[in-house]
Each structure stands twice: as C-alpha cells, then as structure tokens.
MIDOSE-1310 file (N, C-alpha, C; in nm, 2 decimals, decimal comma, always signed):
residues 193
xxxx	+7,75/+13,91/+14,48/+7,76/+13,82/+14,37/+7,81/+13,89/+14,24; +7,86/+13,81/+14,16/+7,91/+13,91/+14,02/+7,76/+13,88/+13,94; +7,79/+14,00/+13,88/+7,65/+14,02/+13,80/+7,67/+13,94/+13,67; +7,60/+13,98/+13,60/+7,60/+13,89/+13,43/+7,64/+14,00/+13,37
xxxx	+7,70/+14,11/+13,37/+7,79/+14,21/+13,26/+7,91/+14,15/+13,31; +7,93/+14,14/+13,45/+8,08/+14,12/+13,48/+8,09/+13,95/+13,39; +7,99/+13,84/+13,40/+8,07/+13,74/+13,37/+8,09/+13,73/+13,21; +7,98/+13,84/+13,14/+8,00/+13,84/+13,01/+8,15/+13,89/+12,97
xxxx	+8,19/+13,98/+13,05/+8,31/+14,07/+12,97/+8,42/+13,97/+13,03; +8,45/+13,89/+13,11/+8,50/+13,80/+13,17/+8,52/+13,70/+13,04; +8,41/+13,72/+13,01/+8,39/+13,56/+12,88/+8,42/+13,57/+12,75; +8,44/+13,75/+12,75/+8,49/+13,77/+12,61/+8,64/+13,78/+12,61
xxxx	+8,67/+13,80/+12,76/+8,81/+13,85/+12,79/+8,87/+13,68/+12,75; +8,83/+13,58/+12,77/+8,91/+13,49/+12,81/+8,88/+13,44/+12,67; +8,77/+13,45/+12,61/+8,80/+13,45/+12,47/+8,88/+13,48/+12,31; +8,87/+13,63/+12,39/+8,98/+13,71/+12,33/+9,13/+13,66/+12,35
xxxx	+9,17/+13,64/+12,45/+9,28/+13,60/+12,52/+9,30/+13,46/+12,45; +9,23/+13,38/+12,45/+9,23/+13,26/+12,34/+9,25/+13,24/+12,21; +9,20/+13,32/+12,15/+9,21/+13,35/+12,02/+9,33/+13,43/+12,02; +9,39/+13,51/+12,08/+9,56/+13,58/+12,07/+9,61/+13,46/+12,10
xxxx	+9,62/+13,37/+12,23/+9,71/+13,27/+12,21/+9,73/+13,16/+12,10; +9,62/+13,16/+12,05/+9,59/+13,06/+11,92/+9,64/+13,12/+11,78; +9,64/+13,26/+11,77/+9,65/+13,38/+11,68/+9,84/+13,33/+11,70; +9,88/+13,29/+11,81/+10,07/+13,35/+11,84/+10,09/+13,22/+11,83
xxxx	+10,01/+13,11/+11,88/+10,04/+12,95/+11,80/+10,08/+12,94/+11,69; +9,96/+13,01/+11,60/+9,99/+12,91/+11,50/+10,07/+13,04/+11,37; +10,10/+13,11/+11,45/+10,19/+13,22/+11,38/+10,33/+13,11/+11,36; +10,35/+13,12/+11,52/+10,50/+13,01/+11,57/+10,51/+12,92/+11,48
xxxx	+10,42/+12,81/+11,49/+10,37/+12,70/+11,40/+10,43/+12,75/+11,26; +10,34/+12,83/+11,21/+10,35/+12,84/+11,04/+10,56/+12,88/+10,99; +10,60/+12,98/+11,13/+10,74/+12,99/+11,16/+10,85/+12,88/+11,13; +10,79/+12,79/+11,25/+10,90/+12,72/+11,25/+10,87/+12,58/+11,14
xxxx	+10,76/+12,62/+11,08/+10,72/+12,51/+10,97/+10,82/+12,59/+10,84; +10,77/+12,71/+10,82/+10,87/+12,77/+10,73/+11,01/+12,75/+10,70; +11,04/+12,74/+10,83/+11,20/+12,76/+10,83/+11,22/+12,60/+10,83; +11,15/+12,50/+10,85/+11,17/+12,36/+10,84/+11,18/+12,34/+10,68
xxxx	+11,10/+12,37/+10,60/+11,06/+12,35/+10,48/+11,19/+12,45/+10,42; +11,29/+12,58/+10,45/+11,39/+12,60/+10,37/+11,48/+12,51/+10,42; +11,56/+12,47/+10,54/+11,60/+12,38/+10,58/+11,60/+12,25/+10,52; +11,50/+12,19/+10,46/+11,46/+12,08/+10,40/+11,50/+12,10/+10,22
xxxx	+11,45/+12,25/+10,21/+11,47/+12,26/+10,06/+11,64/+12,29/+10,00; +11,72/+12,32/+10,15/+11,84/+12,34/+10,11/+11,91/+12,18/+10,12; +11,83/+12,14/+10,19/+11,92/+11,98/+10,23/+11,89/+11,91/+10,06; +11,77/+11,94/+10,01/+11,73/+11,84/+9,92/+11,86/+11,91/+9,78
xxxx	+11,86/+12,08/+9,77/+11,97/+12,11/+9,68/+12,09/+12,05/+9,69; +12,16/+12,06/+9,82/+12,26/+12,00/+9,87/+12,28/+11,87/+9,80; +12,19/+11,79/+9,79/+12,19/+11,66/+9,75/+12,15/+11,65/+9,64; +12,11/+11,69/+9,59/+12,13/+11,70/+9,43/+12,24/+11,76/+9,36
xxxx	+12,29/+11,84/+9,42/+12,41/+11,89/+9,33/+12,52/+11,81/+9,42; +12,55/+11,76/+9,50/+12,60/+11,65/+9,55/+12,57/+11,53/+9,41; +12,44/+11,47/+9,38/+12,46/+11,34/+9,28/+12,47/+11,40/+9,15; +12,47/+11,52/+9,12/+12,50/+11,59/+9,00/+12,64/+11,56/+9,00
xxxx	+12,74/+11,59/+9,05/+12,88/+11,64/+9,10/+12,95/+11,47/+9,07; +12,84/+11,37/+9,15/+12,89/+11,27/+9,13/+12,86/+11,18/+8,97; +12,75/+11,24/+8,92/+12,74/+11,18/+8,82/+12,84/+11,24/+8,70; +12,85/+11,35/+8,68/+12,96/+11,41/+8,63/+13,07/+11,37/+8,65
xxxx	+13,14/+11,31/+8,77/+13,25/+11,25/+8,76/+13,30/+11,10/+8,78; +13,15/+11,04/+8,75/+13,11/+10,93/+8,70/+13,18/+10,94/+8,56; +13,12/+11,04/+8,47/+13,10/+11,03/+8,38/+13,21/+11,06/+8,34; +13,29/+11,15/+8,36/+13,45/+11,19/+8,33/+13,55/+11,07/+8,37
xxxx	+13,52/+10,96/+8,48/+13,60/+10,89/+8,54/+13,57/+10,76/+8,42; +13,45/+10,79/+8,38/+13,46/+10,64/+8,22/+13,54/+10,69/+8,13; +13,60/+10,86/+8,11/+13,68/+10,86/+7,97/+13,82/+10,85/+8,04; +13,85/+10,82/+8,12/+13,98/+10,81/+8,14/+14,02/+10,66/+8,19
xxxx	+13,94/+10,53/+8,21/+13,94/+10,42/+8,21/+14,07/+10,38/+8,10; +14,13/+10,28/+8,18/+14,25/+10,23/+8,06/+14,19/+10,16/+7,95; +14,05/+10,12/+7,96/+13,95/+10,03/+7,84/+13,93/+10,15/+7,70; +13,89/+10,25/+7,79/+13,85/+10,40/+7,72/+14,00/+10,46/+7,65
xxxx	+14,08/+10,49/+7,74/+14,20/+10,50/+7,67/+14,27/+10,43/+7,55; +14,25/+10,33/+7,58/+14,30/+10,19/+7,48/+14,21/+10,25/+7,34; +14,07/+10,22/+7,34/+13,96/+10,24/+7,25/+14,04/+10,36/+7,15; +14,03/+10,46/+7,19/+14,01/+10,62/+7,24/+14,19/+10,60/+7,08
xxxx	+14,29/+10,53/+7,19/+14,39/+10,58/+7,08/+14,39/+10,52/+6,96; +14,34/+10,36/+6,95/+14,30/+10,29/+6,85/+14,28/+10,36/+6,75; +14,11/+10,41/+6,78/+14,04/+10,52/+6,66/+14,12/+10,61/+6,60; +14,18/+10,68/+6,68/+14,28/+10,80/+6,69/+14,36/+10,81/+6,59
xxxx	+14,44/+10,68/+6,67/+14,57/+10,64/+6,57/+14,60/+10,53/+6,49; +14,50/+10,46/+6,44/+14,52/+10,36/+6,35/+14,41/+10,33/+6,24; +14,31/+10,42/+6,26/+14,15/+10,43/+6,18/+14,24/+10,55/+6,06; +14,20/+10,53/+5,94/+14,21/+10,60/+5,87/+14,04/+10,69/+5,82
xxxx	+14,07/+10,80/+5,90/+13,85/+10,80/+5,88/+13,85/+10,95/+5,82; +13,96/+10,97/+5,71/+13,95/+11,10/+5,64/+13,86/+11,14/+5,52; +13,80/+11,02/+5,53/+13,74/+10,97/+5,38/+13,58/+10,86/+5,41; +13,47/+10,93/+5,41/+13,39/+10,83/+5,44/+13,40/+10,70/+5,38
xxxx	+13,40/+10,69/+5,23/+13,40/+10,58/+5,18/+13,47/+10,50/+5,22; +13,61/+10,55/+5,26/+13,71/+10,46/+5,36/+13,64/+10,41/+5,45; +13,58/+10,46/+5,57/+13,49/+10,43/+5,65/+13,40/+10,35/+5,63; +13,34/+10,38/+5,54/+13,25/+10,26/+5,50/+13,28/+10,12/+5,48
xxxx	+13,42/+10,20/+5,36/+13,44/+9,99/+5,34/+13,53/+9,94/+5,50; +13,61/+9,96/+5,54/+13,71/+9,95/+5,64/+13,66/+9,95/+5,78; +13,55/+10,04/+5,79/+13,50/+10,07/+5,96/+13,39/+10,01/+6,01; +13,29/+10,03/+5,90/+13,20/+10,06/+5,91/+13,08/+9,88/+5,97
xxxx	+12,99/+9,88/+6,03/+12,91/+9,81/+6,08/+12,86/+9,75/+5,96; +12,78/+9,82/+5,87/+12,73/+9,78/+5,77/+12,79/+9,67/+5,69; +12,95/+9,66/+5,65/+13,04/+9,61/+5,60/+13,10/+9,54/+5,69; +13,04/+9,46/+5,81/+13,09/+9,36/+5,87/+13,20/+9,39/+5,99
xxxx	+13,23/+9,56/+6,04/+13,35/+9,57/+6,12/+13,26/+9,59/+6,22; +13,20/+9,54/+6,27/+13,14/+9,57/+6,40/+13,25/+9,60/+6,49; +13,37/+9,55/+6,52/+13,43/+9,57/+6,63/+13,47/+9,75/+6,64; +13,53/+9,78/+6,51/+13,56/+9,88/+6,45/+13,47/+10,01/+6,49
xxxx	+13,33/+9,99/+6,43/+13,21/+10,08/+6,42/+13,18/+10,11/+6,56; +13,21/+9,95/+6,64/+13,17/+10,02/+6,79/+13,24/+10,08/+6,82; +13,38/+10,11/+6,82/+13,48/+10,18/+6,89/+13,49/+10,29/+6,87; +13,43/+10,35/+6,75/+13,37/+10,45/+6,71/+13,27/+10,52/+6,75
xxxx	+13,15/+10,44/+6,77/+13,05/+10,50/+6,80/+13,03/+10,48/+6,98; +13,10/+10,42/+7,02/+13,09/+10,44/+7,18/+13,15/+10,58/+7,19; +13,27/+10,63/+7,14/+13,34/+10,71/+7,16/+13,32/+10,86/+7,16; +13,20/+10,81/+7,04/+13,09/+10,95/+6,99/+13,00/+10,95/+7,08
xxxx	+12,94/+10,87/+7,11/+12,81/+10,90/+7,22/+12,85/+10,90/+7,33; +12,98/+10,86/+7,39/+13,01/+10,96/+7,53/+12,99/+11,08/+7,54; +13,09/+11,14/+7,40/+13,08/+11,28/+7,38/+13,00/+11,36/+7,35; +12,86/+11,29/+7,30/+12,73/+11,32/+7,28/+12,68/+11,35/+7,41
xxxx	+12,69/+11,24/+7,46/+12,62/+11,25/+7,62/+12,66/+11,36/+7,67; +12,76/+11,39/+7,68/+12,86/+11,51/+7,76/+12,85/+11,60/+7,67; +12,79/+11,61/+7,56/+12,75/+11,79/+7,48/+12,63/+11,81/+7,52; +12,51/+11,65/+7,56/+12,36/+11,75/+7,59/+12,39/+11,71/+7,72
xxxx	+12,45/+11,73/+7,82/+12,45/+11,75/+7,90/+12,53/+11,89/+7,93; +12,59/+11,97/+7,88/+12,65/+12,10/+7,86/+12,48/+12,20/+7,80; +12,50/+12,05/+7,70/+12,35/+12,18/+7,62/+12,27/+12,24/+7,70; +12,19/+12,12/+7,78/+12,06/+12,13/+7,90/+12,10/+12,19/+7,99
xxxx	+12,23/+12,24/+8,02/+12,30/+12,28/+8,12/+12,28/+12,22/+8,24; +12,28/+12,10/+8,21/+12,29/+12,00/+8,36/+12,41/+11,95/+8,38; +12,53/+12,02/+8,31/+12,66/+12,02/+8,33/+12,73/+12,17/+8,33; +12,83/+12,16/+8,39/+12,87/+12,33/+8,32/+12,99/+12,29/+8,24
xxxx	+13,02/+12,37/+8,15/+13,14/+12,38/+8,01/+13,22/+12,32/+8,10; +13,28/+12,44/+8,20/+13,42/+12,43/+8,24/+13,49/+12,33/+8,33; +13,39/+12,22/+8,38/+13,41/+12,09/+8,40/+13,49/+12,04/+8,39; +13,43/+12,03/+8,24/+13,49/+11,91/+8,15/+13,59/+11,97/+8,09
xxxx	+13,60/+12,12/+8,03/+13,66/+12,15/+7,90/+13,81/+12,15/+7,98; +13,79/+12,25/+8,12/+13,94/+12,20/+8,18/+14,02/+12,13/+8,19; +13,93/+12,01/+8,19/+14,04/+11,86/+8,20/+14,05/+11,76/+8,05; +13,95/+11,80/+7,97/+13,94/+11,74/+7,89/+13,91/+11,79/+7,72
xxxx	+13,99/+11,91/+7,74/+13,95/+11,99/+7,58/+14,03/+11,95/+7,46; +14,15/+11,89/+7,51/+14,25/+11,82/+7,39/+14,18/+11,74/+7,34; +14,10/+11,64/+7,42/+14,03/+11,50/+7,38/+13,94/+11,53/+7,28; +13,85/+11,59/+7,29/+13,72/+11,67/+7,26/+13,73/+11,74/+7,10
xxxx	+13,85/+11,80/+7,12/+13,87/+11,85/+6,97/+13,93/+11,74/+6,92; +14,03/+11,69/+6,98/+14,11/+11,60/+6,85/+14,04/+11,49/+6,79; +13,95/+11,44/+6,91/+13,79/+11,33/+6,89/+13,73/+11,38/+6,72; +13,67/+11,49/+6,78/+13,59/+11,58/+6,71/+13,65/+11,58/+6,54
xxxx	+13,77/+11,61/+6,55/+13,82/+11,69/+6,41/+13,86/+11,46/+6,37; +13,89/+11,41/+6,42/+13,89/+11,30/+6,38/+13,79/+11,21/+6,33; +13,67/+11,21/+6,37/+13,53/+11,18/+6,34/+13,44/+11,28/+6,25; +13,42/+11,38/+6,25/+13,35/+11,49/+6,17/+13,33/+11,40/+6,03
xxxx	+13,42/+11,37/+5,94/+13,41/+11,35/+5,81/+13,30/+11,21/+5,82; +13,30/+11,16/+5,91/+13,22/+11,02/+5,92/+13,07/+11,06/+5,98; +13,06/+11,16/+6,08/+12,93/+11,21/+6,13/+12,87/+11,28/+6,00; +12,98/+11,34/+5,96/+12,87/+11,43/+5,82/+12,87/+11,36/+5,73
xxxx	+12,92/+11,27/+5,71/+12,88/+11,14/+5,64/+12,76/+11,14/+5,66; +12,71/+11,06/+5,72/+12,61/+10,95/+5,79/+12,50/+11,03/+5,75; +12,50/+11,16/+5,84/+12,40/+11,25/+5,86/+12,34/+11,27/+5,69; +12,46/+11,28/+5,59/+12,40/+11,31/+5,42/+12,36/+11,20/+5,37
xxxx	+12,43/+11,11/+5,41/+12,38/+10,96/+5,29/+12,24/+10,90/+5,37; +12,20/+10,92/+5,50/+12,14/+10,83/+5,61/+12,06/+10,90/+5,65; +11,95/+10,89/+5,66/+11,81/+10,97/+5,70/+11,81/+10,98/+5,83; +11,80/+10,89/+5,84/+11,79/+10,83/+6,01/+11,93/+10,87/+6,08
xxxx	+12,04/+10,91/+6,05/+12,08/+10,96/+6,15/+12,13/+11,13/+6,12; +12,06/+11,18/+6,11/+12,05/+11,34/+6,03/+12,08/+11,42/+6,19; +12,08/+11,36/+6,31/+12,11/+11,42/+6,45/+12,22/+11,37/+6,47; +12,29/+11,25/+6,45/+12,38/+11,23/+6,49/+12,51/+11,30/+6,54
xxxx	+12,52/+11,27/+6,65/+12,66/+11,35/+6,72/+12,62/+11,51/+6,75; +12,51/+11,53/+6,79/+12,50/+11,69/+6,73/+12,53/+11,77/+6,86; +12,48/+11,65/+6,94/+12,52/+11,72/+7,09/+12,71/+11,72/+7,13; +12,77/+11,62/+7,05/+12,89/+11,63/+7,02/+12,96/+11,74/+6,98
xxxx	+12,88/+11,74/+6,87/+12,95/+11,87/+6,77/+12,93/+12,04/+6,84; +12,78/+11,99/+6,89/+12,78/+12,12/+7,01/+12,91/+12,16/+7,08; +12,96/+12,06/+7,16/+13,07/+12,02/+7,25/+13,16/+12,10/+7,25; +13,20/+12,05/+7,10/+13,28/+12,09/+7,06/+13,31/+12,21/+7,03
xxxx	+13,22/+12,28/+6,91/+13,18/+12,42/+6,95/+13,23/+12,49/+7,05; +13,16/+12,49/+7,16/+13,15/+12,53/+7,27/+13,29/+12,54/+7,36; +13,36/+12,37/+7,33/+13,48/+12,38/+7,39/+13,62/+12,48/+7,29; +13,57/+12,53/+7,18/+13,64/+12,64/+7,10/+13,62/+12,71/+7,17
xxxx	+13,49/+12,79/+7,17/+13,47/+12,93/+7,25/+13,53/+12,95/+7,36; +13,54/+12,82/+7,43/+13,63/+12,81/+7,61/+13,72/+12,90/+7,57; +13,78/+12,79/+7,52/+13,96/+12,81/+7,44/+13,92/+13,01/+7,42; +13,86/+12,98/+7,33/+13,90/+13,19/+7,29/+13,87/+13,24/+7,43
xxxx	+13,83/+13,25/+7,50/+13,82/+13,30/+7,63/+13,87/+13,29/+7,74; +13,96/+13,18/+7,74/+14,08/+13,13/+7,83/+14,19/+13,09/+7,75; +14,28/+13,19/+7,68/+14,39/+13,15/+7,59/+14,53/+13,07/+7,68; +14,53/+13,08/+7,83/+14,59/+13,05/+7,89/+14,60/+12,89/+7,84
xxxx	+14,48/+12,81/+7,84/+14,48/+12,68/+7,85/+14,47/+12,65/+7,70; +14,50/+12,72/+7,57/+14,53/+12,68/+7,50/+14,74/+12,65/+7,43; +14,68/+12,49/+7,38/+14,82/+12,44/+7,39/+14,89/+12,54/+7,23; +15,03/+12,53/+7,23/+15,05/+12,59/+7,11/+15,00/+12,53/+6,97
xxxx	+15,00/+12,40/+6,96/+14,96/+12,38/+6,86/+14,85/+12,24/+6,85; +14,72/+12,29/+6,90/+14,64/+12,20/+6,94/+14,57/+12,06/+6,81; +14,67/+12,10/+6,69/+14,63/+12,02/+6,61/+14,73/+11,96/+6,60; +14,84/+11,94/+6,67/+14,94/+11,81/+6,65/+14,91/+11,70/+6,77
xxxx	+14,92/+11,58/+6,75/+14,91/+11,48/+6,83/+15,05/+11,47/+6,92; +15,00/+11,42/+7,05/+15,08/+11,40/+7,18/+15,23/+11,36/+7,06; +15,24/+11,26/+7,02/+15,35/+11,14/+6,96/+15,40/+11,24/+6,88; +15,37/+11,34/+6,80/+15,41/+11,34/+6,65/+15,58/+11,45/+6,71
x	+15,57/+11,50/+6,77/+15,71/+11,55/+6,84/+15,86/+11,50/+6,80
C-alpha cells in the first residue's frame, strides 16, 4: 500500500503543479489582455486622429464654400474698415448694419476658431497655413483696425479675435521659415495687377 509520506508528497506535487499551471494561466491571460488593451489603445488613436483630420477639414472645407467666398470678398473688397469710426457708422451692428457686422464677424470667428485651435494644438500650423496663408493675412491686416477698436472703446470685448490674431502671428513665423511659400508681394490683392 502507499504510505501517507508518499500520498502527502503526491499532494503537494499536484499542488504545486497547480499552482505553476495557474501561475502560466494567468501570466498568458494578463499577456494577451495586455496586448488587447495596446491593440484597442491604437485603434481608439487611429480614430481620433481620423475625426480630428476630419474635423479640420470640415473646417477648412467651410472657408472655401462659394457662400464663404462671396462673404470673404465683399468684406475684402467693398468694406472700407481703415478707420473704426467708419466702421462704426457704416458696418457696424450697433448702427443698424447687421447684415454688414455679421459678415464681418463670421469671418473673424472662423479664424478665431482656427487660431485656438492651432493655440491648443489640436490643429497643427501647417495645415492650414499651407493652403490658406494669403487668406489669413490679408483677413487679418483688413480687420485689425476694427478688432483693436472694439477691444479699446468695449470692455467686453477686450479678447476679441485674439485667437485670430495669434493665427496670424504664427502664420508670419510659417512664412519666415518657409520663404519658398512666400508670394512676392503678399500685400497686394489677387485683382490689383
């Protein structure tokens, strides 16, 4: 008969032997959970910078709309906005041009949108600046006298455009650091030729 040493060592063997199999389970386990969880954390990146990519050119795809264009040359080229006071009597919301003021101020808070989104860096510069740096300055240098307006006479809008004016900024620095993509003379208008 087996004795009771043999069935003890028998009992710790199969014990032992249990605990290694359980020991190499849940090793595997923790493994192939591991590698599920990068697997999952890459799919989840993927897809975010996937709806990043798309909202960015969401967002680039509204400044190039023929509604946005239309707007866009109006301001451009028919607003006289060198002069706040001009602005005020002529543009301005306050003084009854609502249609005016909005066309204005849509035009700024796109580019606002699209400066804190550069700022937060939940955009990158070269995006946008590549396809869209002419806009951006000639916007910019066209509106400025009416933003720094606002901002002096108006409490309340003491931020305005700032994420714009960042933009802008920022879209200079491009320019000095890619001279390639600068045009010869970025302060003349397309027409004036």
């Amino acid at each position: 008969m087996i004795d009771q040493l043999t069935l003890q060592t028998i009992g710790i063997l199969l014990t032992g032997l249990t605990v290694s199999i359980a020991a190499i389970y849940y090793t595997l386990t923790l493994r192939y959970t591991r590698r599920n969880q990068e697997l999952t954390l890459k799919a989840q990146q993927q897809s975010l910078e996937t709806r990043q990519i798309s909202s960015w050119m969401e967002l680039i795809k509204h400044t190039t709309t023929p509604e946005w264009i239309k707007r866009w040359q109006i301001v451009y080229y028919t607003y006289n906005l060198d002069d706040f006071d001009t602005y005020l009597q002529k543009y301005s919301a306050a003084t009854g041009h609502f249609d005016e003021s909005t066309d204005i101020f849509v035009i700024g808070e796109a580019y606002n949108t699209i400066g804190n989104l550069v700022r937060t860096q939940n955009m990158p510069l070269d995006i946008f600046s590549r396809s869209h740096f002419q806009m951006v300055i000639m916007t910019w240098k066209k509106i400025e006298t009416i933003c720094f307006g606002l901002r002096e006479r108006f409490p309340g809008f003491h931020l305005l455009w700032c994420d714009f004016e960042y933009l802008y900024n920022r879209v200079l620095d491009y320019l000095k650091q890619h001279p390639e993509l600068q045009p010869p003379n970025i302060e003349s208008s397309p027409d004036s030729t």
